[in-house]
C-alpha positions as CSV (number, residue, x, y, z in Angstrom):
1,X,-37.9,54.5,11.2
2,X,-37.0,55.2,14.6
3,X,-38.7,52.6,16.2
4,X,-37.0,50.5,14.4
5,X,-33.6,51.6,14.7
6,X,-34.2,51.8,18.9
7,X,-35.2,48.1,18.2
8,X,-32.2,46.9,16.5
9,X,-30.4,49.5,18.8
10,X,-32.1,46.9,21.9
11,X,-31.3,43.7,20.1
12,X,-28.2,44.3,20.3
13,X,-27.6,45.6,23.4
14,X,-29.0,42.3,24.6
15,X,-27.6,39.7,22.5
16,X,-24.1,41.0,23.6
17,X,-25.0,40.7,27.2
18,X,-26.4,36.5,26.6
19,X,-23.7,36.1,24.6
20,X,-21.0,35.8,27.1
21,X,-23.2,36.3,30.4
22,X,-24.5,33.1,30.3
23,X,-21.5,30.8,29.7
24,X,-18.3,32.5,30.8
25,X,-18.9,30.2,34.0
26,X,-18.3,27.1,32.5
27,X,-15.7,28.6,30.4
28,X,-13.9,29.2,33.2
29,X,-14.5,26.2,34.8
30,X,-13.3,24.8,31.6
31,X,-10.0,26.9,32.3
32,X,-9.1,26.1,35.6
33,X,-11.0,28.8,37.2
34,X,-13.7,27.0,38.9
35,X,-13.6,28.5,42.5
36,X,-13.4,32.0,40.7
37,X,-16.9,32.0,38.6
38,X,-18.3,34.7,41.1
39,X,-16.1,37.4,40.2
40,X,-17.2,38.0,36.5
41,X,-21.0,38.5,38.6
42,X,-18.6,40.7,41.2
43,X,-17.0,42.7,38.2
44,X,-20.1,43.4,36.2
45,X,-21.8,44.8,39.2
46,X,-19.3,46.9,40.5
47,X,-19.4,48.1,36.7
48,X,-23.0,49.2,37.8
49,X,-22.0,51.0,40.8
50,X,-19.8,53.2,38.7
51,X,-22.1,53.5,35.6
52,X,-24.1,56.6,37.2
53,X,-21.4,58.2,38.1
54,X,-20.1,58.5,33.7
55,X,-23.9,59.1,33.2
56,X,-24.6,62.1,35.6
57,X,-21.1,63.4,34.3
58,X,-20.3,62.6,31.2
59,X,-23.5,61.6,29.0
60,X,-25.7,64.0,30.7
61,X,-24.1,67.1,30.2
62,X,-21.6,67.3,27.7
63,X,-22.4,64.6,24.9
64,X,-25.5,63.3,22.9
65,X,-26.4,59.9,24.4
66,X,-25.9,58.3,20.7
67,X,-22.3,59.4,20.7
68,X,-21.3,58.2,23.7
69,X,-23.2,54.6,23.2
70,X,-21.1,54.4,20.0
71,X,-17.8,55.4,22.1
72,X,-18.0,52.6,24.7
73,X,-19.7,49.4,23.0
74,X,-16.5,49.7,20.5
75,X,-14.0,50.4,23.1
76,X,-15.6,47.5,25.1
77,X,-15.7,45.6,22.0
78,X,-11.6,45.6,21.8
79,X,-11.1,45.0,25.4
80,X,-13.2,41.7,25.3
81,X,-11.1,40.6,22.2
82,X,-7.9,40.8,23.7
83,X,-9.6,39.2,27.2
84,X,-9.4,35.3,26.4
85,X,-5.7,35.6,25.7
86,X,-5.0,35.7,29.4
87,X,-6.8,32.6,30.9
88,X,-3.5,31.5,32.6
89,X,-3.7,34.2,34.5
90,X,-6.8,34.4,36.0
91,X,-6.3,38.3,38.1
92,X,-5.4,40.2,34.3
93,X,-8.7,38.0,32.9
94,X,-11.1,39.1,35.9
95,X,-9.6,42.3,35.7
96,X,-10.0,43.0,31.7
97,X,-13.6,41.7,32.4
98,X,-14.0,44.8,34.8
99,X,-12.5,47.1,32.3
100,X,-15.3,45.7,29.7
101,X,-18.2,46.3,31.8
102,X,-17.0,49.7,32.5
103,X,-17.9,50.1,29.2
104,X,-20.7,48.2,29.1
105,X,-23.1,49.1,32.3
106,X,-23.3,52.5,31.7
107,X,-25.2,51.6,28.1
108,X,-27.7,50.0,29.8
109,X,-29.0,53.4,31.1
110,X,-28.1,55.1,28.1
111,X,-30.4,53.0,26.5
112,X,-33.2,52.7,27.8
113,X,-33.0,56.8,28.4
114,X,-32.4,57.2,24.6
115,X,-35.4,55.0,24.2
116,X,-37.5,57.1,26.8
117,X,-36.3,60.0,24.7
118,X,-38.1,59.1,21.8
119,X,-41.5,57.8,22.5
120,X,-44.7,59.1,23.9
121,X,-46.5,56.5,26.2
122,X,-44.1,54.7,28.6
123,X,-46.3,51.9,29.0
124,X,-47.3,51.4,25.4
125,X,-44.8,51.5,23.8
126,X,-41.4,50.7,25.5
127,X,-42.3,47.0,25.8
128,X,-42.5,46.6,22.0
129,X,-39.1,48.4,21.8
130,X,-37.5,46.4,24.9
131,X,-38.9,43.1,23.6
132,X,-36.0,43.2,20.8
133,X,-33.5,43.3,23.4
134,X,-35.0,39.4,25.1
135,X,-35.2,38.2,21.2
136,X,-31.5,39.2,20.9
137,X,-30.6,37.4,23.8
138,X,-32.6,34.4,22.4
139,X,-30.3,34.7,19.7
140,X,-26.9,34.6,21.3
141,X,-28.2,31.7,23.5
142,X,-29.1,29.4,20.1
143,X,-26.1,30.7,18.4
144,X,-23.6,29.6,21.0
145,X,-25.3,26.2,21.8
146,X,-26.4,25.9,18.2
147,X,-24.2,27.2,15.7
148,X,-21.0,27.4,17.3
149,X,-22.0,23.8,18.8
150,X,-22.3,22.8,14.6
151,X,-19.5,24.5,13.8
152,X,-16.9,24.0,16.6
153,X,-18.2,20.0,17.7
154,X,-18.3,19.5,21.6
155,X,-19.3,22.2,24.2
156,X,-19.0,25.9,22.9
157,X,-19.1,27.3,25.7
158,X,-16.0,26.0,27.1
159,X,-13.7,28.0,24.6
160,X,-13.3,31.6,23.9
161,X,-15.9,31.5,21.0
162,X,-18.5,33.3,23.4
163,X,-16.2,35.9,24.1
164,X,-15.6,36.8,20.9
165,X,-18.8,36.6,19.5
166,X,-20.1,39.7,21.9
167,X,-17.1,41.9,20.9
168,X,-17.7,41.6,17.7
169,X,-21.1,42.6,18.4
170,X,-20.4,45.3,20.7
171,X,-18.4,46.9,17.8
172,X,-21.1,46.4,15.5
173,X,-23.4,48.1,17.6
174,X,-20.9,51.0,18.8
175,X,-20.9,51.7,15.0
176,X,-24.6,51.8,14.2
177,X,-25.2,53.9,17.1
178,X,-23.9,56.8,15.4
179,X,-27.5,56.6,13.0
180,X,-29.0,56.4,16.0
181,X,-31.3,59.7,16.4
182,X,-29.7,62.7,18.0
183,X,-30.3,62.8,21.6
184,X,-28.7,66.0,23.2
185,X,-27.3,65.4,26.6
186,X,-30.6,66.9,29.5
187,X,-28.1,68.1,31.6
188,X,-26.0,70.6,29.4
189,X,-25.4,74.4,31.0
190,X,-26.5,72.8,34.4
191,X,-23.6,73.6,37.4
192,X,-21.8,70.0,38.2
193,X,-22.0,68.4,41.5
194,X,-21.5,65.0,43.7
195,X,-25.2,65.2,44.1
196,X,-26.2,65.3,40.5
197,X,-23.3,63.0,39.6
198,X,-24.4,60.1,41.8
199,X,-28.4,60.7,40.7
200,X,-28.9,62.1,44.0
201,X,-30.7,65.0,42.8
202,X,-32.8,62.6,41.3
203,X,-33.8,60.5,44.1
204,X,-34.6,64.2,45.9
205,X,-37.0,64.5,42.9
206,X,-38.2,61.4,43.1
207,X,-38.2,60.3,46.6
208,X,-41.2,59.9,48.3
209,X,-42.1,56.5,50.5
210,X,-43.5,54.3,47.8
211,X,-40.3,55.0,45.7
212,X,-37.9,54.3,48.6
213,X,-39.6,50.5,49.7
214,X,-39.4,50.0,46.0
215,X,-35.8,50.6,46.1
216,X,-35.5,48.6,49.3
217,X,-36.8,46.0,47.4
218,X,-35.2,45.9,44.0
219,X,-31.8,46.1,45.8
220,X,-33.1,43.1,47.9
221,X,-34.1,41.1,45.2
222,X,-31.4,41.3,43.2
223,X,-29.2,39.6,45.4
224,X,-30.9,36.2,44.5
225,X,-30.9,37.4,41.0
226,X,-27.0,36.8,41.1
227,X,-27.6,33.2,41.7
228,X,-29.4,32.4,39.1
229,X,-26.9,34.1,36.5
230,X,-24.3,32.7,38.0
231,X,-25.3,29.4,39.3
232,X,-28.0,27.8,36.7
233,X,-25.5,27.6,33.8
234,X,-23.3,25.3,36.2
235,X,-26.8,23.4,37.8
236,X,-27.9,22.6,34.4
237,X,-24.2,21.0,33.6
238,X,-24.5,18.8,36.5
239,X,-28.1,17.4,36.2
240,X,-26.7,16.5,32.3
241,X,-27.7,19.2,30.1
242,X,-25.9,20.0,27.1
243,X,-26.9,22.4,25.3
244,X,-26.7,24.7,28.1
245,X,-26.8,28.4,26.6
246,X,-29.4,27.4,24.7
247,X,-31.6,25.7,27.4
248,X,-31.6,29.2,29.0
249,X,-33.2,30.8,26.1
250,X,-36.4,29.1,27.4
251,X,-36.6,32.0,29.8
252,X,-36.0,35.1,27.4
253,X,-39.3,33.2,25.1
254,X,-41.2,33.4,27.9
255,X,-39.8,36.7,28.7
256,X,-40.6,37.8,24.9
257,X,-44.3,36.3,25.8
258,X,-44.9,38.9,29.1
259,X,-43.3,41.7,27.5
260,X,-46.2,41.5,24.2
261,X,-48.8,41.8,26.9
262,X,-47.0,43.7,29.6
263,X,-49.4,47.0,27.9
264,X,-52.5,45.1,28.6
265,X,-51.6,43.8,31.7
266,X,-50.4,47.8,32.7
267,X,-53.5,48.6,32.3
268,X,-56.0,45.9,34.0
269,X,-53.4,45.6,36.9
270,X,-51.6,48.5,37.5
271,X,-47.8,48.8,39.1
272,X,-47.6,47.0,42.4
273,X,-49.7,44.3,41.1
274,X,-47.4,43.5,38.5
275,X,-44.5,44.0,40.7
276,X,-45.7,41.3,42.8
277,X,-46.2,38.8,40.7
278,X,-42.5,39.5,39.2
279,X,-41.5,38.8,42.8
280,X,-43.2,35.7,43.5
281,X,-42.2,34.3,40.4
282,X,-38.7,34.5,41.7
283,X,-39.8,32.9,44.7
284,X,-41.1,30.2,43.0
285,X,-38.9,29.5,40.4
286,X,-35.9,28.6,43.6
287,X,-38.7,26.5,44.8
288,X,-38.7,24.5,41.4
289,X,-34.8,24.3,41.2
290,X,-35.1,22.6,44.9
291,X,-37.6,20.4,44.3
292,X,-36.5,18.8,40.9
293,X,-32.5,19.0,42.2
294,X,-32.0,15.4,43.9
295,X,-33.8,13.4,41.1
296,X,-32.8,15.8,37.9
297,X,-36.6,16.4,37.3
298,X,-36.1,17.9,33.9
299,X,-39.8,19.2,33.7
300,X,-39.4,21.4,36.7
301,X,-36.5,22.6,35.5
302,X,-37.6,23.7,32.5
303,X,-40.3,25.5,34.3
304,X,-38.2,27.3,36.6
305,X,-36.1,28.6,33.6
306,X,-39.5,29.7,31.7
307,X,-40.1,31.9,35.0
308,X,-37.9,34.3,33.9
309,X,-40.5,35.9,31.8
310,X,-42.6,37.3,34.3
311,X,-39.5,37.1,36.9
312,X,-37.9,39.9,34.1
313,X,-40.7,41.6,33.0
314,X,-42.7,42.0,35.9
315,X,-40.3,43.5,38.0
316,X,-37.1,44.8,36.3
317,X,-39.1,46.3,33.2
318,X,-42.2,47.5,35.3
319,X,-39.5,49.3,37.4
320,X,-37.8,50.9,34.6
321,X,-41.3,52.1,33.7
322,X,-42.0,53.3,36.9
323,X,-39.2,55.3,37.2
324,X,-39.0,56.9,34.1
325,X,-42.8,57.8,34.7
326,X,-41.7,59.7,37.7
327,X,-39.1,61.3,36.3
328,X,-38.7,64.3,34.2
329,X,-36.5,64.8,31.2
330,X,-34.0,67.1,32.9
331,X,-33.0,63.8,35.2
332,X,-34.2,61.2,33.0
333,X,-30.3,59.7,32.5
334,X,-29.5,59.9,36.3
335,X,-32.3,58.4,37.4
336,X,-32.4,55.4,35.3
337,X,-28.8,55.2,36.1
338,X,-29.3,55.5,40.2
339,X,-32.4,52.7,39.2
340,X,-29.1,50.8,37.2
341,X,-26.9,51.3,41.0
342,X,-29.2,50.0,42.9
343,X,-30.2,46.7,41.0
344,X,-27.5,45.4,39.0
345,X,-24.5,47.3,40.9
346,X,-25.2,46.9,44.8
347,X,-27.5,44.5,44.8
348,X,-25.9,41.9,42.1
349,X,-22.5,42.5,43.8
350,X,-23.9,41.8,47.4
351,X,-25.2,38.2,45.6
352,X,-22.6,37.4,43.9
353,X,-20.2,37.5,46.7
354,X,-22.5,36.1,49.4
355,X,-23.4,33.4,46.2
356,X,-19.8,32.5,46.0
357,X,-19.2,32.5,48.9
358,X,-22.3,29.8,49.8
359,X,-21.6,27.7,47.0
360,X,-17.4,27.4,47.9
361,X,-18.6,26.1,51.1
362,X,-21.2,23.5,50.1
363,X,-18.2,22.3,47.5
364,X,-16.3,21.7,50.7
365,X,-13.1,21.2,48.5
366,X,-15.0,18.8,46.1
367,X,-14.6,19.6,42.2
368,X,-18.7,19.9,41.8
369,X,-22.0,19.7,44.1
370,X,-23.8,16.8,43.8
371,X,-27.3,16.7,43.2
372,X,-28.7,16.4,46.6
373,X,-26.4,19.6,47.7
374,X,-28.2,21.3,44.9
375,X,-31.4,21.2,46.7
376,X,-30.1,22.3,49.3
377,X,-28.4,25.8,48.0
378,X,-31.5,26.4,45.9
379,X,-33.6,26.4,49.0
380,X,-31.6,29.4,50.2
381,X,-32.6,31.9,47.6
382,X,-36.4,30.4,47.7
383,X,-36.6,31.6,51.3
384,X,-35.0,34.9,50.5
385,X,-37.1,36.1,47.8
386,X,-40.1,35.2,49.7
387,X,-39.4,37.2,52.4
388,X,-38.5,40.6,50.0
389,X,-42.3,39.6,48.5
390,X,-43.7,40.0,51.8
391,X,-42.0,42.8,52.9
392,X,-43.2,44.7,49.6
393,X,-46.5,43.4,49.5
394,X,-47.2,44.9,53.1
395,X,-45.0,48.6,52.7
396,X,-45.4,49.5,49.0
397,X,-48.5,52.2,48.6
398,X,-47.9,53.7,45.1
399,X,-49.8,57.0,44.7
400,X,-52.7,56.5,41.9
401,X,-50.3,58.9,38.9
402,X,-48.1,56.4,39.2
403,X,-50.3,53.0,39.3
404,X,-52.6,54.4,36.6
405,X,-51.3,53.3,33.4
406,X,-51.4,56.1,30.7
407,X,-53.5,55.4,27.5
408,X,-52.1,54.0,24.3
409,X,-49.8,55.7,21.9
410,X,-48.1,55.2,18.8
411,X,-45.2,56.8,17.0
């Protein structure tokens, strides 16, 4: 029963996120906001930076975790309703897009510590719980592209339907976290401080060298991470896809693929092994995008996209993993938070802006890039993930508690 309740709790979580992550580019394209797609990648990010703060706070200390899920996903929920209305004026739609992620980012830590909470074998049994949260992504992709695409005619992703789609799932979810099981907040009775607040006591805890180059890393890598999010929906427009949401599914069924045998692989490979391979993935998949750019070599494409499995799993999950496994349940939350900072705070907002920034200047005042310009502005991330897998591959020595994978468990 709980298991499944932390799945449905994931599938949710997730489908929100694809539902309006993945198209509200060409929405606002669609909208006269072209030159401005970066900031929802700049809003949600910033989101990020603050999430650990509310975590080490808020959920932490004074309130069980399930409570304060419930709280945000449905006042998130209303904010993205009213947030469509205000198209024509693109500062009060970027900005109610940062109030919503206010809401949002801090679930993500909740979450997954929630999750933690419950289950005995990190490496066992998270994956099977986490894999929900790709399928619901799945989900939102196929029922944007698909359904809405049946239902509305044309390109759903050019109106609001997105939008409202992942409120009305946010407040679904905010509702049935209250069955969620009671998770009391780690941190109650303990003295409040900056330190603990920003997951600083945490990182003392957890700090040793291996921890910090990974760190290093995952804040590195994450700034080609924001191209992809925010570029591929408009890359796949312009080499003549249609279905564009959906076409970006193909990376969360590969990424439902890794995560079924991300146990076995924990366990014949061990962390850093796995860690690399989720690196060069990223590498490679830029590479792809470059190559099949100039002549719209849908193959490649296609391939790039499917990356995302191991790009995903490999990394981003293996480092949830990783940190939890270091942690212990006094700074569970503020440590998965700090993990949330780092990755889809500092280093997606860095991306984004340095993204936006790259791509305004290859448009050079022109409406789109053309195929050939493509190549080029793929080729950039390419180089830059290679050089974060090198970096990592030669200065990350994880001590053998952490690279050893624990044995099997069930609930």
């Amino acid at each position: 029963m709980i298991r499944t309740k932390l799945s449905v709790m994931m599938f949710l979580q997730f489908f929100i996120w694809g539902a309006w992550y993945t198209s509200i580019a060409v929405y606002m394209t669609n909208h006269g906001m072209g030159t401005l797609t970066h900031w929802p990648y700049t809003v949600n990010p910033v989101a990020a930076i603050v999430a650990p703060f509310f975590l080490g706070l808020v959920a932490d200390r004074y309130f069980a975790t399930e409570k304060v899920l419930g709280f945000l996903h449905i006042l998130g929920g209303l904010v993205l309703f009213a947030t469509p209305q205000f198209t024509a004026k693109p500062s009060t739609f970027i900005f109610l897009l940062l109030l919503y992620n206010l809401c949002y980012m801090p679930t993500l830590g909740l979450a997954n510590s929630l999750a933690f909470h419950h289950i005995q074998s990190q490496e066992q049994q998270f994956p099977f719980i986490r894999v929900f949260g790709t399928i619901g992504w799945i989900v939102a992709g196929l029922f944007i592209s698909w359904f809405l695409g049946l239902v509305l005619g044309g390109v759903p992703e050019q109106t609001p339907m997105p939008l409202y789609t992942a409120a009305s799932a946010s407040i679904v979810l905010g509702m049935f976290c209250f069955t969620l099981p009671h998770t009391p907040p780690p941190g109650r009775g303990q003295p409040v401080s900056l330190r603990s607040i920003a997951g600083l006591d945490a990182l003392k805890q957890l700090g040793d060298r291996p921890f910090y180059v990974f760190i290093i890393a995952s804040l590195l890598l994450c700034i080609p991470l924001a191209v992809y999010y925010n570029f591929t929906q408009l890359f796949l427009g312009a080499t003549g896809v249609q279905k564009i949401a959906a076409t970006q599914t193909i990376g969360q069924f590969s990424e439902t693929f890794f995560m079924l045998i991300m146990p076995m692989l924990f366990l014949r490979l061990g962390v850093k092994k796995m860690l690399l391979m989720g690196m060069a993935a990223w590498a490679l998949r830029y590479a792809l995008f470059a190559l099949a750019a100039p002549g719209a070599v849908f193959w490649m494409i296609v391939l790039g996209i499917a990356l995302h499995g191991p790009c995903y799993d490999f990394f981003f999950v293996t480092g949830q993993i990783y940190v939890d496994k270091k942690s212990t349940p006094a700074v569970r939350g503020q440590a998965q938070g700090f993990l949330v900072l780092v990755t889809y705070g500092v280093g997606m907002l860095i991306g984004a802006q340095i993204a936006g920034n790259v791509y305004d200047r290859f448009l050079a005042g022109a409406t789109a890039l053309t195929l050939p310009l493509w190549r080029s502005f793929w080729i950039l991330p390419a180089a830059f993930a290679a050089a974060v897998l090198v970096f990592f591959a030669v200065s990350f020595k994880p001590q053998a508690t952490t690279e050893k994978a624990a044995s099997p468990a069930s609930f």
